[in-house]
SEMARRO-792300 format. One record per residue (C-alpha): residue number from 1; residue in one letter; x, y, z negated. Coordinates in pm, whole numbers, padded with zeros to 5 digits, always signed. Each point is the difference from the previous one (the first is absolute). Example, Ala and Ser with C-alpha at 12.3 -4.5 7.8 and 13.67 -1.06 7.14 Angstrom:
// SEMARRO-792300
  num  residu       x       y       z
    1       a  +01230  -00450  -00780
    2       s  +00137  +00344  +00066
//
This chain:
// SEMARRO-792300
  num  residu       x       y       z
    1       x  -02004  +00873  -00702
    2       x  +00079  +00099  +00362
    3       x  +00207  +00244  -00104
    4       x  +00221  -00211  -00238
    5       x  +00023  -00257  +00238
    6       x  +00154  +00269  +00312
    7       x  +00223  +00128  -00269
    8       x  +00163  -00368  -00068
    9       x  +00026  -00058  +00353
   10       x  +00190  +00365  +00063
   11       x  +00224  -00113  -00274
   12       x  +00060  -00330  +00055
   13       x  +00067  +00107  +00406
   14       x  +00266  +00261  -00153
   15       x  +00147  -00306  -00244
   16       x  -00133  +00203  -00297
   17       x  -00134  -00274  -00221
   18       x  -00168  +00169  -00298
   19       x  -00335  -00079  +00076
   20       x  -00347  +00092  -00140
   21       x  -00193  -00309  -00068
   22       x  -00282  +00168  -00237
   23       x  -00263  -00145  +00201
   24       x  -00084  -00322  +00238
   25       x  +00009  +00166  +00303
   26       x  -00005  -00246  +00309
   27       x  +00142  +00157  +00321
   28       x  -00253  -00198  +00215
   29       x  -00197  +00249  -00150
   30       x  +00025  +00322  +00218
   31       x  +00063  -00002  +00338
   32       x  +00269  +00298  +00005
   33       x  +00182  -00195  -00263
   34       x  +00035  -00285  +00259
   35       x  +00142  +00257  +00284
   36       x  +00225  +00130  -00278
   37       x  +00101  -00366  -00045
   38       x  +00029  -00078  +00375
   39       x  +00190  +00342  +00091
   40       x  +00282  -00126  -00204
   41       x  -00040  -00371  +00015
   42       x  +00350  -00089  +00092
   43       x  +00172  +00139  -00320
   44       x  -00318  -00106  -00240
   45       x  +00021  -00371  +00140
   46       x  +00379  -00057  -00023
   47       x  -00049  +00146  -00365
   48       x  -00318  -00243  -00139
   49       x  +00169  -00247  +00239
   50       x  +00300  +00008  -00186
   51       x  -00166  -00016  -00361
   52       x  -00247  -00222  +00027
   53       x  +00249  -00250  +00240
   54       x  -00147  -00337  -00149
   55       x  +00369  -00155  -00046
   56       x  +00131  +00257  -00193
   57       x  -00277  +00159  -00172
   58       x  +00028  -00218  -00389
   59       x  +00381  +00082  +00038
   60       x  -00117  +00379  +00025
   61       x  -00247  +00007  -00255
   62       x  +00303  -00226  -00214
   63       x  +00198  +00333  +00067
   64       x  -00250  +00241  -00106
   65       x  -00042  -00194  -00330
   66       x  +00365  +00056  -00054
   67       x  +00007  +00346  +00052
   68       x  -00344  +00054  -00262
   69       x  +00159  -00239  -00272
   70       x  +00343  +00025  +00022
   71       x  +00187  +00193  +00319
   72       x  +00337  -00004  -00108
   73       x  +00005  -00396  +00121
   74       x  -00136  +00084  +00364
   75       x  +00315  -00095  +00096
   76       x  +00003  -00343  -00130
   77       x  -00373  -00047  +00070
   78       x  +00095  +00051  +00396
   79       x  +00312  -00240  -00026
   80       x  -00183  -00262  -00189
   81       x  -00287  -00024  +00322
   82       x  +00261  +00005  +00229
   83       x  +00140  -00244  -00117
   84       x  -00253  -00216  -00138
   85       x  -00097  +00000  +00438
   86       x  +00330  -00023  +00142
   87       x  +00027  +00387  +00170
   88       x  +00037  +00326  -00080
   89       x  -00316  +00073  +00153
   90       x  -00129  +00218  -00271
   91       x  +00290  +00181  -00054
   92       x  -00014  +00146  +00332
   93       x  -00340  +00061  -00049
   94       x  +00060  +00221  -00279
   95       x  +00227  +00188  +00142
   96       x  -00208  +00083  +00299
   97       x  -00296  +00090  -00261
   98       x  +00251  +00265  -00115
   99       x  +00046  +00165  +00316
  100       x  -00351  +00009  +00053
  101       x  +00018  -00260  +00320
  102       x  -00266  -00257  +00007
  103       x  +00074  -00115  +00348
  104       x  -00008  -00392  -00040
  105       x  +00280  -00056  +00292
  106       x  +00236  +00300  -00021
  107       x  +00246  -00117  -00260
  108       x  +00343  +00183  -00020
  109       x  +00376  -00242  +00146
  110       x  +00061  -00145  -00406
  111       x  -00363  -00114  -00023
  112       x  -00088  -00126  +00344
  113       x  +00282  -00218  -00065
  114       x  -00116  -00103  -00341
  115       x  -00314  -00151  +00109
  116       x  +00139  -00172  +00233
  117       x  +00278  -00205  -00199
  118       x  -00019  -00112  -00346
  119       x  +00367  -00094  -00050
  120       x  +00108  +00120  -00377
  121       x  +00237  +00242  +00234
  122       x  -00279  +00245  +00119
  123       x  -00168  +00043  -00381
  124       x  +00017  +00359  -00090
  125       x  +00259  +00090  -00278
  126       x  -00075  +00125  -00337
  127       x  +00070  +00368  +00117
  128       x  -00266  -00046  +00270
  129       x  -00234  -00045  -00247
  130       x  +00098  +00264  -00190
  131       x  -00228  +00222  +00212
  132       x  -00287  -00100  -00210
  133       x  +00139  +00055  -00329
  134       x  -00044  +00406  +00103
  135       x  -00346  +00105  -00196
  136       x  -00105  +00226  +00283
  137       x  +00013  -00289  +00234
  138       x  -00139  -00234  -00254
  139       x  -00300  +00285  +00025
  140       x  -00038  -00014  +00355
  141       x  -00045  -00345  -00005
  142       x  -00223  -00025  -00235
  143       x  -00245  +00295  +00189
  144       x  +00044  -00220  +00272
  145       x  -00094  -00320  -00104
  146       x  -00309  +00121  -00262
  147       x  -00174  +00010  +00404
  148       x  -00038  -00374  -00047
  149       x  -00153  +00013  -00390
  150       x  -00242  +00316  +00142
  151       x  -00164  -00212  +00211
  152       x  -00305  -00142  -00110
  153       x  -00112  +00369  -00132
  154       x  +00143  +00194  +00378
  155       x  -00058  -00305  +00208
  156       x  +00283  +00030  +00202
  157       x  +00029  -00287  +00183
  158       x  -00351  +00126  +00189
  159       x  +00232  +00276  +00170
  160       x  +00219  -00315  +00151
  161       x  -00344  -00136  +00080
  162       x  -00151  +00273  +00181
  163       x  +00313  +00008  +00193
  164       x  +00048  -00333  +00127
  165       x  -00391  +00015  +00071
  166       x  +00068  +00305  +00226
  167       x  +00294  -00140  +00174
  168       x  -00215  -00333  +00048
  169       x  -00223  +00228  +00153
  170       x  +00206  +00132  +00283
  171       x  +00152  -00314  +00078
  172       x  -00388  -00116  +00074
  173       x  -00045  +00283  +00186
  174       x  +00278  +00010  +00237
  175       x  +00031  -00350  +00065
  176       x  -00407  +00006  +00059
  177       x  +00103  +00274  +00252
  178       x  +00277  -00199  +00131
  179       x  -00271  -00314  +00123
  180       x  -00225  +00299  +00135
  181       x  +00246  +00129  +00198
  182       x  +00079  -00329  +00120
  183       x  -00311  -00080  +00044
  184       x  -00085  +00334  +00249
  185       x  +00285  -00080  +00175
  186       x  -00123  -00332  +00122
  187       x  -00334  +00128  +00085
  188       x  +00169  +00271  +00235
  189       x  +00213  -00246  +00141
  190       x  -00323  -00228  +00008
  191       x  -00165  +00288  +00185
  192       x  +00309  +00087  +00241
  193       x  -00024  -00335  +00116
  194       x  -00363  -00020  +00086
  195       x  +00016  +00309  +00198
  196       x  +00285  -00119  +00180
  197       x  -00179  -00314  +00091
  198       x  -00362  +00219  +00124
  199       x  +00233  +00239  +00212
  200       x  +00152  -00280  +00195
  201       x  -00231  +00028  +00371
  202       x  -00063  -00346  +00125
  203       x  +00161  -00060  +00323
//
């Protein structure tokens, strides 16, 4: 189990996404598995962060459905969310999934515009969608996005857990280090000032 579970994680970190999920391997099982998880917690959180993102996730999972059943209408699938809420949100999130960037703030000039305005203007044209018509995109996606139907057998969202845990953590720690050092420092001064006060001689 502990094995299967360090080999998802070294995939996932690489953005390989063929995982094994022949077993029910937890990784708050094994405590190398969590430093595994920790020593490349930045590019495993923006990933499950990105999947599992509680707006978007049904739209994903809407995707994925597409691309099982019936792939040559991703396109439409995407346009019809969009516009059924007003954006081209998803849009630009598929096209980041295709490059492999699951960074939920770094959009590129065409997009970070998009989500701002919703003017009929700023939709993307037919030929931007286009890009998803291609089968070996259509493939990537769908690697992708099977993540969020694996799991209840990987348990993935434990890895965003043990994460946010860790980083809860340190932010106990240092500000609990923070009042101590406060805290010293007033004694010193506390100190300084009572020996200043017995080293005065009475006149």
């Amino acid at each position: 189990m502990e094995a299967n579970a360090i080999i998802n994680l070294s995939k996932i970190s690489q953005k390989e996404f063929n995982l094994r999920n022949d077993d029910n391997a937890s990784f708050r099982e094994s405590k190398s598995v969590k430093e595994i998880i920790l020593s490349n917690k930045n590019e495993l959180s923006n990933i499950i962060s990105f999947l599992f993102d509680d707006r978007k996730v049904d739209n994903f999972k809407t995707i994925l459905a597409t691309l099982k059943d019936n792939p040559n209408n991703l396109s439409n699938t995407i346009k019809n969310i969009d516009d059924s809420n007003s954006n081209s949100v998803i849009f630009c999130d598929m096209k980041k999934l295709l490059k492999y960037d699951f960074d939920r703030d770094d959009y590129d000039i065409s997009c970070s515009a998009r989500r701002k305005f919703t003017s009929i203007s700023m939709n993307p044209s037919h030929k931007e969608y286009q890009i998803f018509e291609s089968q070996e995109n259509q493939t990537r996606l769908k690697n992708i996005l099977t993540l969020i139907d694996l799991n209840d057998e990987l348990k993935l969202k434990e890895i965003k857990e043990i994460i946010d845990y860790d980083e809860a953590s340190n932010s106990i720690i240092k500000s609990t280090s923070i009042i101590y050092g406060i805290i010293l420092l007033l004694c010193l001064f506390s100190l300084q000032k009572s020996a200043r006060k017995n080293s005065i001689i009475p006149a």
